[in-house]
Structure formats: structure tokens, C-alpha cells
N, C-alpha and C positions, 0 to 999 in steps of 0.2 A: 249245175248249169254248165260248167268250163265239162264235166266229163260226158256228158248229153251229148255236145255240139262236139265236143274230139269225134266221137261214132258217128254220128252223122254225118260231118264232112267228110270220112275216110270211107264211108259207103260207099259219099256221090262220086268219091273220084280222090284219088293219094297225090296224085300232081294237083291238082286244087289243095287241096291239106296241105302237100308241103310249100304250098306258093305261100300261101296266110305265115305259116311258121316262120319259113325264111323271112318274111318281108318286116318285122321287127327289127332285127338286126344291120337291115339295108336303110329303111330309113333313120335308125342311129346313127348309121355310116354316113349315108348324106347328110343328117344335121348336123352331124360335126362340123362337115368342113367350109371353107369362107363361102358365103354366100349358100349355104345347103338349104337353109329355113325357107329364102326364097325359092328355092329349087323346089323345093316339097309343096310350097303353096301353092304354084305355078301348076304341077303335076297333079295339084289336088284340088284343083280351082279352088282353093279358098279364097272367101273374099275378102279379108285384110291379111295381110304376112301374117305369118306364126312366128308367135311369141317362143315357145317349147316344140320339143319333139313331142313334149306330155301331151299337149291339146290334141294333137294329131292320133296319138296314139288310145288313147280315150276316147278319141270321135270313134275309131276304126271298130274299139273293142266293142262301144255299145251298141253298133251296127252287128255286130257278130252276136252279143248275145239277144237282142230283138230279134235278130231271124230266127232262133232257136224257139222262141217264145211263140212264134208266131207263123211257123212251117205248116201251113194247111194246104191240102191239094186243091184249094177253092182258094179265088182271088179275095181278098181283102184288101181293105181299106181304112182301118179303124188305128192304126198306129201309122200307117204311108200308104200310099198304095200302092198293093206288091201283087206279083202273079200269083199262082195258083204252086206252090212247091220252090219257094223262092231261093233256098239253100241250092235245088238243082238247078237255079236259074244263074245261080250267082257263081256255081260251080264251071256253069257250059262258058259264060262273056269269059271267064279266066283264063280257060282253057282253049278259048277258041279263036284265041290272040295268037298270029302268024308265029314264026318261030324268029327269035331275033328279038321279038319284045320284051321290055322290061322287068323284074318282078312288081316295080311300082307299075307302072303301064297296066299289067295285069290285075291289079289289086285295085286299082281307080275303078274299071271297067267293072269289075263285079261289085264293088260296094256301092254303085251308081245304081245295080237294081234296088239296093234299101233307101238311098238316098235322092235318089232322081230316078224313078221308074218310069212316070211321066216326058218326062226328055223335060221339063217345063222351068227346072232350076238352072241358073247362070252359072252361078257360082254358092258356095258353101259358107252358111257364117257359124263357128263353132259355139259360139256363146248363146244360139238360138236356145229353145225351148221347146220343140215341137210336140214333147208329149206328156209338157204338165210334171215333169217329173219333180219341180219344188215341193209337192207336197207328201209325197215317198219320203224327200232327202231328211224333211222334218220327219218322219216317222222314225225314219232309220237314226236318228238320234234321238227318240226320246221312249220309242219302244221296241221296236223291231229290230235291234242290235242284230248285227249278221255280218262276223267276221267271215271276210273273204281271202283266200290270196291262191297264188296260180304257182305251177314251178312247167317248166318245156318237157317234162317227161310224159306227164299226165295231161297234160291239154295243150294247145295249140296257140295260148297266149306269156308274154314275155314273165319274166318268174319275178313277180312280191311279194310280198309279206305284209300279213295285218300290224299296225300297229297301236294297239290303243289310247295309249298319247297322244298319237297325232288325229289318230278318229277325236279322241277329246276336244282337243284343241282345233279343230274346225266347226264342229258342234259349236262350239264357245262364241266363233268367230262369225257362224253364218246367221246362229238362234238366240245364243245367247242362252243357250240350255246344255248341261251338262246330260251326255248317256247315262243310261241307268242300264248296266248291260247284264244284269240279273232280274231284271223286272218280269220280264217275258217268263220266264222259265220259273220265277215266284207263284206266278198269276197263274199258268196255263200245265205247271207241273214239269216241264221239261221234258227229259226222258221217260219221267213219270206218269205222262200223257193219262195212258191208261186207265190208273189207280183214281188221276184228281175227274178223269170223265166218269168211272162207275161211280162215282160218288154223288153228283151231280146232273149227269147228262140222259136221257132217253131219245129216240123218233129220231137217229141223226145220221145222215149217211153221207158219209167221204167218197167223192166220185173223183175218180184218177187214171187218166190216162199216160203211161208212162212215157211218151213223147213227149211229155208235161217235162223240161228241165228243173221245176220249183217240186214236183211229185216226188222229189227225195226226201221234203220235208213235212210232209203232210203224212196222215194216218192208211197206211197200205193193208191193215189187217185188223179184221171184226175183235172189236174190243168189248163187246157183250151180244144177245140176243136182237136187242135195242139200239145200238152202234154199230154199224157195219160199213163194211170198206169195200167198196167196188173197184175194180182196178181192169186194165185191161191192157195188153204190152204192145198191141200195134192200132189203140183206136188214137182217134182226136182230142181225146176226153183232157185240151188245154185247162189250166185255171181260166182264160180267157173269153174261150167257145163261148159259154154261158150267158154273156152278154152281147154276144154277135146277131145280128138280123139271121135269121132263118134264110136257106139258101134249097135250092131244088137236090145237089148232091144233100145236102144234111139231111134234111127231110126224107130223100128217098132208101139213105143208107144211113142210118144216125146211126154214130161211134160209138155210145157212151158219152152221149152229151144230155146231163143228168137233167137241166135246166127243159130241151125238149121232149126229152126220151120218158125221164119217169115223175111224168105227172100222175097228179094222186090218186085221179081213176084208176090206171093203168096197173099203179100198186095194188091198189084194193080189189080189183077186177080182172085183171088179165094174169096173163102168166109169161116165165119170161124161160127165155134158150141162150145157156152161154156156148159156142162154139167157136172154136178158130180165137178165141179170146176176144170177142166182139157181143154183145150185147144186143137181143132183139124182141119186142117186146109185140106179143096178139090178145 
């Protein structure tokens, strides 16, 4: 996820990248000092004062990594509504901040396309919920265990560290369920992937688009006759796509989006051309 959106932001633009970078360390600097919490609210219309610098910094990062997840050249709606290439959307407001403006000033202005692209929010409540995500946070504590953590070399967010203790002890706190952080990898084989599908699995195909930031963890390579891995380095092919309304660019140029591209007919019936690493099916 964190190494997806490093390459991408440094694509759209390196003074965008190092604006995000720097701007960790700034609002540190301001929260420290008297009155900074207010200062950062203020700047970041939140709408009650901040508690931590954490709240803030956690609001930012999962604005960064939903654009990652959600960078399609066609407008969506389905997580906020966002333009059509919203990373370069959020790259240009940064960037296109007169000279003399802030890094925070700057950072407002571009996270405002994930969080207010409509103009239609007043102000920001961090403790919202906008996208359902309590029932992930129960996953990720009872199966989906997925240590994360960042360091400023490799990606563009402030450096932590996983700690399983304290994954424990909020688990405990929020569910009242301890992680079972081998279970996954019991059940589904781990690294073993492989071995535990020929044994079990036939008719199965992993469709992946490696703009997909999650496509690190899923199956990139035909693991039998019967399992095959489709993969493509510059389509759309999100874990996400698949449940999106059909739009006139999908339709007229479909990426590798498995959901409308390879219907059953089309399997059994037509024939397919990979070129340019794109997916096209007659």
C-alpha cells in the first residue's frame, strides 16, 4: 500500500511528495507548542479541537491511503466523491498554492479533494465513520491480522512500528476478542498458497491489476492449468472496480476488470489479445 502510493505521488509531481513528507514533522512542530492543537484545528477545520496530533495524523494518512485504493481515471462516488485521477487532483490544489503558502495551507487544500470535493462539508469530525470501516477493524482482529508499519525511506508516511501487544490489547478493548494472528495462514496456507489450492481448488481466476495497492498480496502467478492469475501493470484491475456501476470509459475500454470483462460466454466463446499489458476480449 505505503510503496504503491510512494510511486505514484512522485509520478504526479516530487514537490507534491515532498509537501505530504514534510508536512508530518510540521504538524508535530505545531502541536507541540501552546496553543498548536488549536492551531491545527483551526487550519484543518476540524470540528471539535484535537485531542492528539494522532487524530490528525490518522485522519491524513487514511485520506492517502483511500486515494491509492481508489485512483481511477473516471469520477467515483462510492467511497466520497472524487474526480476522475484524484491523486493528480490532489497533487495540482498542493501545488498550485501561490508561493509563500504554508505546508499545512497546502496539505488542507489537497486533502479537501478526498474529504470535501463537493465544497458541501463545513467543517471535519474525526471520529465520523464515513465508510463502514467497524466491520474490517473486527476482521482485522479476529482474522485478517496484517501487520503494518512505515519507516520515511520507503514511503512518504511518519516511521512506526507494528506492535503486537498493543494490536492485542485493543482487540481486547474494542471486541473483546483476542487476534489469532496465525489463523489466516493455517486456513489459507500462507506462503504455501500454492500447495493448500492444488489440493483443493479448480475454475479459479485471480484478476489483478497492479495499480491495485492490496495486489501485493493476492495470487500474481498461474498456480495450475485450473488457477490462473491474470495480471496487468497499467490496467484498473482495483480489488474495488468489480463492484462499481459500469461507466461508458469501462465499457468502452475495459482494463482488466474481470467482473465485466470475463463473463462466461466470453470464456467459452471468444478469444482474448494481451497487448500493451491490457486485456481485450471478441
Amino acid at each position: 500500500m505505503t510503496s504503491l502510493l510512494y510511486h505514484l505521488l512522485q509520478r504526479e509531481s516530487m514537490s507534491c511528495f515532498n509537501t505530504i513528507k514534510e508536512s508530518w514533522d510540521v504538524i508535530n512542530k505545531v502541536g507541540q507548542i501552546d496553543g498548536g492543537l488549536a492551531q491545527l484545528t483551526k487550519t484543518f477545520h476540524i470540528c471539535r479541537e484535537l485531542e492528539s496530533i494522532d487524530n490528525l495524523s490518522n485522519w491524513l494518512e487514511s485520506a492517502y491511503s483511500y486515494l491509492a485504493m481508489v485512483n481511477y481515471p473516471y469520477p467515483t462516488d462510492f467511497l466520497m466523491p472524487l474526480p476522475g485521477s484524484p491523486i493528480k487532483e490532489v497533487c495540482r490544489k498542493i501545488d498550485s498554492l501561490p508561493d509563500g503558502a504554508s505546508v499545512l495551507q497546502r496539505i488542507f487544500e489537497g486533502i479537501s479533494i478526498y474529504y470535501n470535493y463537493t465544497g458541501k462539508v463545513d467543517c471535519f469530525n474525526l471520529n465520523d465513520d464515513p465508510h463502514g470501516m467497524s466491520g474490517w477493524d473486527w476482521q482485522a482482529c479476529t482474522e485478517m491480522i496484517m501487520p503494518m508499519a512505515s519507516n520515511m525511506t520507503t514511503s512518504m508516511f511518519p516511521e512506526f512500528y507494528y506492535d503486537p501487544k498493543s494490536n492485542e490489547e485493543q482487540c481486547l478493548k474494542d471486541f473483546r476478542v483476542k487476534p489469532r494472528p496465525t489463523w489466516i495462514t493455517t486456513e489459507f496456507g500462507g506462503h504455501a498458497f500454492k500447495s493448500a489450492l492444488k489440493a483443493f481448488g479448480s475454475n479459479i481466476i485471480f484478476s489483478n491489476g497492479l495499480l491495485d495497492p492490496w495486489s501485493g498480496g493476492s495470487v500474481l502467478e498461474d498456480v495450475s492449468e485450473t488457477i490462473v492469475a491474470l495480471t496487468t501493470k497499467k490496467g484498473w484491475g482495483k480489488h474495488i472496480t468489480t463492484i462499481l456501476s459500469a461507466t461508458a470509459n469501462m465499457s468502452y475500454h475495459c482494463l482488466f476488470d474481470i467482473a465485466s470483462c470475463l463473463t462466461p460466454l466470453r470464456m467459452e466463446y471468444g478469444q482474448s489479445y494481451l497487448a500493451n499489458d491490457e486485456i481485450f476480449f471478441a
